[in-house]
N, C-alpha and C positions, 0 to 999 in steps of 0.2 A: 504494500500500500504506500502510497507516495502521495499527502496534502501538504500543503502551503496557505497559513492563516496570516492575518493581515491587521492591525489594530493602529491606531491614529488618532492622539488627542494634542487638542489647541486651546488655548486662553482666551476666553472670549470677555474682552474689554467691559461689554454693553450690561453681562450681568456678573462679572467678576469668578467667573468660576471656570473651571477643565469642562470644555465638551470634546466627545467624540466625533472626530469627523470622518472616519472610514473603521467600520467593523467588521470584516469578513471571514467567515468560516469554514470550516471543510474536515469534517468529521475523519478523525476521531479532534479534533480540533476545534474543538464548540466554545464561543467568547459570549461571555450572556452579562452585557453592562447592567450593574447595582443603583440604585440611589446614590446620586453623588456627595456626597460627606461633605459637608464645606467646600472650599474650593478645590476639591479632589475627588475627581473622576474613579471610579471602581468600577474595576471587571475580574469579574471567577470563569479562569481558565478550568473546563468540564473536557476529562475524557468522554465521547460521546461513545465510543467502539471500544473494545478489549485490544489496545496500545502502551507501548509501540510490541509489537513483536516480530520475530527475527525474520529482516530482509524489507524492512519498515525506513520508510527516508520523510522523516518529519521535520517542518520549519514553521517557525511563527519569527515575521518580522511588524516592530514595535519603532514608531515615529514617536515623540513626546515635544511638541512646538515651543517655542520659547513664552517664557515663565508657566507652562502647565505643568500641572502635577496628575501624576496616571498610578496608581498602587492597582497592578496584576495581582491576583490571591488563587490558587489551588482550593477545590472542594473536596478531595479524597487523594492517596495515595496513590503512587501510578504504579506500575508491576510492569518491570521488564521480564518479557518472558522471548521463548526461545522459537515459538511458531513449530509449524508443520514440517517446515524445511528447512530449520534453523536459520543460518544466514546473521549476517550484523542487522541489529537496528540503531537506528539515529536518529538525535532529536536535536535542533539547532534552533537557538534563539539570537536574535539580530535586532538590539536594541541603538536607536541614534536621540542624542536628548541634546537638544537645543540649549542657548543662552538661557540661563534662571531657570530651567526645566527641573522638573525629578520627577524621578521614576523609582517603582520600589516593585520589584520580582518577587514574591514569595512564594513559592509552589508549594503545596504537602512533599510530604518524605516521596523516595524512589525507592523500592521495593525492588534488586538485582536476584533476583529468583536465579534455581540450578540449572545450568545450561546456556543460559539465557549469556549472548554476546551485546553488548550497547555502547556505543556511544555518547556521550552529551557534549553539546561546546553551547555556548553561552559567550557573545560578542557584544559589547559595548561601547559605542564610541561618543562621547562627553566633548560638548563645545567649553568654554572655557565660562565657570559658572555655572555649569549644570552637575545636576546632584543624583546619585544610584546609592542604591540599598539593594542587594541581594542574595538568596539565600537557598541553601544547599543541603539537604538532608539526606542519607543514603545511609540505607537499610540492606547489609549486607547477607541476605539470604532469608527467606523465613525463615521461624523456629523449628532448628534441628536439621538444616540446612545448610549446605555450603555455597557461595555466593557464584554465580556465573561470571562472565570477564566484564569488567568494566573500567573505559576506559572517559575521564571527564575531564574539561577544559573552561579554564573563566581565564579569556584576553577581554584588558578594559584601556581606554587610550581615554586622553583627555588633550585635545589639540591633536597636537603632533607628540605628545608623548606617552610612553608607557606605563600608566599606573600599575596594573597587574600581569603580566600571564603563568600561570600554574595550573599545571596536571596532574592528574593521580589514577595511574593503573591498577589493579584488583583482578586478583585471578592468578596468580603467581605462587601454586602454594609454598614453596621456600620464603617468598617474601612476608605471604599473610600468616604464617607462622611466627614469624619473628619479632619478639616480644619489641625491636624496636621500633618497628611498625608502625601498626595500629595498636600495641598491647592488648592483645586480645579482644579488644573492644569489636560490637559485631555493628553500630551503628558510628556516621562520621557526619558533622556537620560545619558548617561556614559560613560565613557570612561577612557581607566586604560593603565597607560604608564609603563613602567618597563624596567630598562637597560636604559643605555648610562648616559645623562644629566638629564633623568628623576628621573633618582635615589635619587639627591640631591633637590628633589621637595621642594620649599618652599609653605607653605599653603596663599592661596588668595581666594578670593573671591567678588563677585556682586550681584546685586541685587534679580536673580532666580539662578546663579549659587554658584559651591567651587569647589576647589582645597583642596585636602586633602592627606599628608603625609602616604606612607606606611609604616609601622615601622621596615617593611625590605628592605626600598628602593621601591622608584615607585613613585605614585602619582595613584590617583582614581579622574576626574573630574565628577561632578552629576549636572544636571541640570533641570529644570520645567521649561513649557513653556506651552502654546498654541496652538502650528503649528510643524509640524516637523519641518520647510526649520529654524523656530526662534532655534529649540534648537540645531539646527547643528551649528549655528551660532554660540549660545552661547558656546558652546561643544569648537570649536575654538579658541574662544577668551580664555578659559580656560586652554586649551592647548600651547597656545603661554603664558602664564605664568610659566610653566612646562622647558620652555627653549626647 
């Protein structure tokens, strides 16, 4: 299966708030815009079909105009799984945010089921003054499971520069064995702030989580856990350090 979704919010002066001006979908790919919250646009990103699975080529690209604000939200879990004929699946997100823009990514957990090959990339490109929040949960196998390959990517530029790029492959069991790893932890989360307050991030950290300084400005939170609902938590408290 191979869709391509579409989403587009703008500031609209006259009533002072984010409207959307193009929302297109294509199942499993389904965009269903919320009441917008103050001057912030909402939309919950729904699997609409049992996605992605292997040999699956998914993309949602996200325009955010300057000074609007867009927060994407997940309403359930997604489950990579492995298909009928196995094969990779992918899922690529292609975000561009304007002057004073922000945008905030928040998906539910990824679910890397046995078998199951995936990709994820996640692209960012920030004008100068525009602001990202996004977030990354990954559930490495159901319970009593060992996790399929997974291979995930967050490039985030601002102008012409490189705030982020980092990748993490899974699947390796010499690697996923080794206590330096992931320390056995079966869930992994992050979360990358950039723009506003974030910028001036000071580094912190706890006992499975950090806080870690971009060297262009930002913050990147990383956390291990056990359970999704723990590392959202900790994801949190991490964040509220971020200011």
């Amino acid at each position: 299966m191979k869709a391509t979704a579409e989403l587009e919010a703008e500031f609209d002066p006259a009533t002072g708030r984010t409207v959307l001006r193009r929302l297109r979908s294509m199942a499993p790919l389904t965009l269903l815009p919320q009441r917008t919250a103050g001057d912030v646009a909402l939309v919950h990103l729904v699997n609409s079909a049992t996605a992605p699975l292997g040999g699956d080529e998914l993309a949602l690209h996200v325009r955010v105009g300057p000074g609007a604000h867009l927060r994407l939200s997940g309403v359930a879990a997604t489950l990579a799984l492995p298909g009928q004929r196995g094969g990779v699946s992918a899922m690529a997100v292609h975000a561009e945010v304007a002057a004073d823009g922000r945008f905030e990514h928040l998906p539910e957990p990824t679910v890397v089921t046995a078998r199951a090959r995936h990709h994820a990339l996640l692209t960012a490109e920030l004008d100068t003054g525009a602001s990202l929040r996004t977030r990354e949960v990954l559930v490495l196998g159901r319970d009593g499971e060992r996790p399929g390959d997974l291979t995930t990517a967050m490039h985030v530029t601002r102008g012409e520069t490189a705030v982020l790029r980092q990748e993490l492959t899974i699947g390796d069991a010499l690697l996923d064995a080794s206590p330096a790893y992931l320390a056995g932890r079966r869930v992994l989360g992050t979360e990358v702030l950039v723009g506003g307050d974030a910028d001036t991030v000071a580094p912190a950290s706890g006992q499975w989580w950090s806080l870690t300084p971009l060297p262009t400005g930002g913050g990147l939170a990383t956390v291990l856990a056990e359970d999704a609902v723990t590392a959202e938590r900790e994801l949190a408290e991490a964040v509220r350090h971020a200011g």
